[in-house]
C-alpha positions in Angstrom: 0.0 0.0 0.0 2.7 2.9 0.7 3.7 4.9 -1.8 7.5 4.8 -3.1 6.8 8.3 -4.3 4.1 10.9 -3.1 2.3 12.6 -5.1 1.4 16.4 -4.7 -1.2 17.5 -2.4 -4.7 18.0 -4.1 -5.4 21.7 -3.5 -8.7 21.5 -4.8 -9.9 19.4 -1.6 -8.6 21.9 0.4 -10.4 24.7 -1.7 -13.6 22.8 -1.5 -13.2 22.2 2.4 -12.0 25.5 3.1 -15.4 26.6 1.1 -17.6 24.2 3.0 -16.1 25.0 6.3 -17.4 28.8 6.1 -21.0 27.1 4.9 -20.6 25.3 8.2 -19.6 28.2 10.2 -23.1 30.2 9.2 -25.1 27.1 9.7 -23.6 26.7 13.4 -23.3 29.9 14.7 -26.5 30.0 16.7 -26.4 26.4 17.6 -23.1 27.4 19.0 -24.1 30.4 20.6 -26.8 28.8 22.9 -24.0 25.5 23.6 -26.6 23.0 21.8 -26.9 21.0 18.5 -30.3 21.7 18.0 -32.6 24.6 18.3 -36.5 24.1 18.9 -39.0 25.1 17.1 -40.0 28.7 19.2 -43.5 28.7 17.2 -42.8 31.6 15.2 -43.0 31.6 11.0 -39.4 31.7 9.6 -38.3 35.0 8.0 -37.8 35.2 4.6 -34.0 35.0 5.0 -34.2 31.9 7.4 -36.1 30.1 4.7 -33.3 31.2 2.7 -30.4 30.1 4.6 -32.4 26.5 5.2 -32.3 26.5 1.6 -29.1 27.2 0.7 -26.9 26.4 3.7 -28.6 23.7 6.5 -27.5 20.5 6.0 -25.7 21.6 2.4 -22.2 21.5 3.8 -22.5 18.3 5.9 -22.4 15.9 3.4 -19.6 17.8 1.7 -17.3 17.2 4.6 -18.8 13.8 5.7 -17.5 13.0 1.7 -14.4 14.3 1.6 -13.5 12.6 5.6 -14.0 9.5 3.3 -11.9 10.7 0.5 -9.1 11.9 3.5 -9.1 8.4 5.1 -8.2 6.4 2.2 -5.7 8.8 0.9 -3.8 8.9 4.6 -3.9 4.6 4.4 -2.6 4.7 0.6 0.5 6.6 2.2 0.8 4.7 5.8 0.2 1.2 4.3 -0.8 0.2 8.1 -4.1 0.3 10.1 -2.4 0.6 13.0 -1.9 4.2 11.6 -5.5 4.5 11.3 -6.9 3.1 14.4 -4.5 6.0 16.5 -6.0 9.0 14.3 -9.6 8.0 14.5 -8.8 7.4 18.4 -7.3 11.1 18.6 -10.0 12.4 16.4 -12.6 10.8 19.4 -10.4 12.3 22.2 -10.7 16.1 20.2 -14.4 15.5 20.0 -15.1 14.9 23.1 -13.4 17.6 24.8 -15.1 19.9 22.4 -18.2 18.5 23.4 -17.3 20.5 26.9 -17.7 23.7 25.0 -20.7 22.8 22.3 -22.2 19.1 22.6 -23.1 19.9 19.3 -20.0 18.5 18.1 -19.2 15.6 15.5 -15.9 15.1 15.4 -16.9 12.2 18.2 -19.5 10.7 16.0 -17.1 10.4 12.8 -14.4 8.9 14.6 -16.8 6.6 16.0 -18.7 5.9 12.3 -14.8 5.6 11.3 -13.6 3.0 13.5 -16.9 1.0 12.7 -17.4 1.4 9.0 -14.1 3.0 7.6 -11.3 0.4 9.0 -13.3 -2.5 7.9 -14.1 -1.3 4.6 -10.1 -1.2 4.0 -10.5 -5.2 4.2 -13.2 -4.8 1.0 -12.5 -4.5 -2.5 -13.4 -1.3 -4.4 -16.0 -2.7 -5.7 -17.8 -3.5 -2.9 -17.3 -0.8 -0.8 -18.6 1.1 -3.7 -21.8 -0.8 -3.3 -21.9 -0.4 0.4 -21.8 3.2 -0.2 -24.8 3.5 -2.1 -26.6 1.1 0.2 -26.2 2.7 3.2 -27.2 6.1 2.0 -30.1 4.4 0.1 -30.8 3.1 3.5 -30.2 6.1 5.5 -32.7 8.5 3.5 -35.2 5.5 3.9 -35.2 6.1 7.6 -35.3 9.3 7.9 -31.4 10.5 6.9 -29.6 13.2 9.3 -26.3 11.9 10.6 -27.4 8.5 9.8 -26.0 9.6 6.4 -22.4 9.9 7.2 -21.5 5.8 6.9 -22.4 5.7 3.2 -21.2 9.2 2.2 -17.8 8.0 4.2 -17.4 4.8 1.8 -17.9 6.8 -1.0 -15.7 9.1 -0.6 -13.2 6.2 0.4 -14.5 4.7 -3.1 -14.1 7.3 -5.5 -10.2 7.7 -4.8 -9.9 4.0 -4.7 -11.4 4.3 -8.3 -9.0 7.4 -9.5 -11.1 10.3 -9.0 -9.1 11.9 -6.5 -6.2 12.3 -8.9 -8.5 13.5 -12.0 -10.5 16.3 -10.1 -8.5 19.2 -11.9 -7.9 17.8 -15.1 -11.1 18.5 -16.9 -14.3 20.9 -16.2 -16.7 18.7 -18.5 -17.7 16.0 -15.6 -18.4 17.7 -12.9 -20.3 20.3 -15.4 -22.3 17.5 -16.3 -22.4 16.3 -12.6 -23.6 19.5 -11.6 -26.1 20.3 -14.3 -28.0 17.1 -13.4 -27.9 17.4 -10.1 -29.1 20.9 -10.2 -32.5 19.7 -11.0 -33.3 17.2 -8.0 -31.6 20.3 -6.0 -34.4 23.0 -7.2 -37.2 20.5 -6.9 -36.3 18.5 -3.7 -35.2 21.9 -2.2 -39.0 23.4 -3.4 -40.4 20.3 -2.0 -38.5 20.5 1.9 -40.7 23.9 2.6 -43.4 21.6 3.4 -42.2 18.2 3.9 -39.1 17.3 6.1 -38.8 14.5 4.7 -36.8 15.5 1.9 -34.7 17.8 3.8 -31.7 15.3 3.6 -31.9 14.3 0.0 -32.3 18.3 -0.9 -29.0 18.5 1.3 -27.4 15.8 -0.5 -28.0 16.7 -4.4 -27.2 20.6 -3.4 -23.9 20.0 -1.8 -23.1 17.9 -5.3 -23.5 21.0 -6.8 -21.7 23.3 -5.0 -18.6 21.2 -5.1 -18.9 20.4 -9.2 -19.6 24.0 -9.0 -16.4 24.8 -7.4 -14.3 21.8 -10.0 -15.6 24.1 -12.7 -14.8 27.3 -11.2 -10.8 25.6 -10.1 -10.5 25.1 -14.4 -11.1 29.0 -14.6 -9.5 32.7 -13.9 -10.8 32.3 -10.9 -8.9 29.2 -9.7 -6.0 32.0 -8.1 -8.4 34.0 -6.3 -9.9 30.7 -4.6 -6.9 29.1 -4.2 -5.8 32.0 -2.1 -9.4 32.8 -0.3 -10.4 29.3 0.4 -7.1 26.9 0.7 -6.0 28.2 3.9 -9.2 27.7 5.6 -9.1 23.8 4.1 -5.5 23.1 5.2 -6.2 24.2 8.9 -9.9 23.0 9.2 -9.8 21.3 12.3 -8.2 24.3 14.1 -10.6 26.6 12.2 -13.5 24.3 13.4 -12.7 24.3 16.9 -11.4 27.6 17.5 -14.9 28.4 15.5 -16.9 27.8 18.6 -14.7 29.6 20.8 -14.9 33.0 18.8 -18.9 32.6 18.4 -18.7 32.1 22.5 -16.3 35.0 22.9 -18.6 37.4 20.6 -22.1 36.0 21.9 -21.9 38.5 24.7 -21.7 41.5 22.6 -24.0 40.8 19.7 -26.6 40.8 23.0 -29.7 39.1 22.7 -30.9 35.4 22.3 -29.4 33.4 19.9 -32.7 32.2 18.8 -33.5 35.7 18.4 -30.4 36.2 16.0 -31.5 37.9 12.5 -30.1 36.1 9.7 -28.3 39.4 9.0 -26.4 38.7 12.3 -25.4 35.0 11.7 -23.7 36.2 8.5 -21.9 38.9 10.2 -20.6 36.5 13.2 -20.0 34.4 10.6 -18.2 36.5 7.7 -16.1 38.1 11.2 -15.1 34.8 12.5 -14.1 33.6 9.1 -12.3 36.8 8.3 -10.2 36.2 11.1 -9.4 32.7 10.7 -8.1 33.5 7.5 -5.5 35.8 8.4 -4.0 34.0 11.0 -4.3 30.8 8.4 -2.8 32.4 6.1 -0.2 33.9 8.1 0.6 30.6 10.1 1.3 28.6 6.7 3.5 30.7 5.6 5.9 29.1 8.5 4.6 26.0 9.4 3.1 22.9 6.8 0.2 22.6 9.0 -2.2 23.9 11.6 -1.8 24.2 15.5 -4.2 21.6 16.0 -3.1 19.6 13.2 0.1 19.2 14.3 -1.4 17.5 17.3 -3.4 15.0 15.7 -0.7 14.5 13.4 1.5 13.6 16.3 -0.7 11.2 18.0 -1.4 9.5 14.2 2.6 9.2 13.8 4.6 10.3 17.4 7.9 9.5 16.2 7.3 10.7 12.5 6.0 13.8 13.6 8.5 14.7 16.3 11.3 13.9 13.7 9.5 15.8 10.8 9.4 13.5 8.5 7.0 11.0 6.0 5.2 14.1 4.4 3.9 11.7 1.9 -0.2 11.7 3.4 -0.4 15.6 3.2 -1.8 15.1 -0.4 -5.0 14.3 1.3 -5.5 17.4 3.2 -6.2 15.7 6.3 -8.4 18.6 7.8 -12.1 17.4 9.0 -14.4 19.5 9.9 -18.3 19.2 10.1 -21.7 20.7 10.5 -23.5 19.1 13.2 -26.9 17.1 12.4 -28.1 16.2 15.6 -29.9 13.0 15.9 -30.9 10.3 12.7 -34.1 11.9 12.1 -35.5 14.7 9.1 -35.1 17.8 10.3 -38.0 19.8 11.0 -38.3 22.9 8.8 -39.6 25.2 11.7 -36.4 24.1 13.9 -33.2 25.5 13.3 -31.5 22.3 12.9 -27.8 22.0 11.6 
């Protein structure tokens, strides 16, 4: 399994994480500023700009990052060759989740180390093939009873699937797939997202076919002028998610106080400026800490526990190509979510 040579990092995960990760951010910031997952319904009709945000940002970046922990997983046993390797990050991963649960149980980082250890380390026993199958099994499954988090095994053997069939390595090399992709998938998005107004139902699957298009959205947009400009907005963020993530809930926590108020009570207007702040700051001091260091505070760390002699010695660089940031939105329970809560 290791590699004799490693290849370059794949920026575009990192631009596509980095992305998500401030689509997380808004979705979280009141669940964050009351310390819970889930906000009840108070009884009052969403504003025009909650509907909105349901639309376009609940449960839309989820899946993204659920996808690409998948993608991250297989990549990092490609270069270690050992599951030893794995078993010691998805263990760290647990022990970071847990203590962030201390600040916001809405955490997830817990939950995927957990849906790791169970579906992710077996799967490496599986041929491609099969795990591909799994994959669209379990998510067939999941949106059968009800989706939510119960969506995360399947979208984690996908992602393990689609770099154990190449795709990893072909995701900048043309625009006309994930065009395509994207351009189908923008239909079920419109009509399922149309249909999750008055049905909760299809709240998950509306989730699902929207984040596929924001991320063939973002593979087209990486083959154009633009690829620069994103590279340098949204790449920062992506290599340092898990410190961005966590340090997230901190800097909503820290500003709560100020904004005043009830989180509940938040305008959408205010989410995006906690969260457009927040981000702002992250990617300065992202951007600034790169320029010395190969990866983030916290990174570091779990890097550490994944290799403690490697990492001490600075050496075996070969599993950056997958990114190895994680960071999620957290859907609370394994139920649809109701469209008159402000679930995330």
């Amino acid at each position: 399994m290791s590699r004799l040579s490693p290849r370059p990092r794949i920026v575009a995960l990192d631009v596509v994480r980095g992305f998500a990760l401030c689509g997380i951010l808004v979705a979280n910031v009141r669940p964050i500023a009351t310390t819970v997952g889930l906000l009840p319904p108070d009884g009052a009709p969403p504003t025009t700009a909650d509907l909105w945000l349901g639309l376009l940002v609940d449960h839309r970046f989820f899946p993204i990052f659920s996808l690409l922990f998948g993608m991250g997983f297989w990549l990092l046993y490609e270069s270690a060759g050992t599951r030893v390797v794995l078993v010691r990050r998805l263990l760290a991963l647990l022990v970071l989740g847990l203590a962030h649960r201390l600040l916001w149980d809405g955490d997830i980082l817990a939950i995927y180390a957990v849906a790791g250890l169970v579906v992710l380390l077996p799967s490496t026993w599986l041929p491609r093939r099969v795990v591909a199958v799994l994959s669209a099994a379990a998510l067939g499954l999941a949106l059968f009873l009800g989706g939510g988090i119960l969506v995360v095994p399947g979208l984690f053997l996908l992602g393990s699937a689609l770099v154990r069939y190449g795709v990893a390595d072909r995701l900048e090399s043309s625009a006309l797939v994930p065009a395509v992709v994207g351009g189908v998938a923008l239909v079920p998005a419109v009509v399922l997202g149309y249909l999750q107004a008055s049905d909760a139902r299809f709240f998950t699957s509306a989730g699902l076919a929207t984040a596929v298009v924001y991320v063939c959205l973002f593979l087209v947009l990486l083959r154009g002028p633009l690829r620069g400009f994103l590279h340098a907005l949204f790449a920062p963020l992506g290599r340092m998610a898990l410190t961005n993530y966590l340090t997230a809930t901190v800097l909503v926590l820290a500003v709560r106080p100020l904004v005043g108020g009830t989180a509940e009570d938040w305008s959408a207007a205010t989410v995006l400026g906690i969260a457009a702040g927040v981000v702002a700051v992250q990617w300065v001091w992202s951007t600034l800490w790169l320029r010395r260091f190969r990866q983030g505070p916290v990174e570091y760390v779990w890097r550490l526990a994944t290799y403690p002699k490697r990492a001490r010695q600075g050496i075996d660089r070969s599993h950056e190509r997958s990114g190895e940031g994680v960071a999620a939105e957290r859907v609370p329970g394994s139920g649809p979510d109701d469209p008159g809560s402000r679930r995330r």
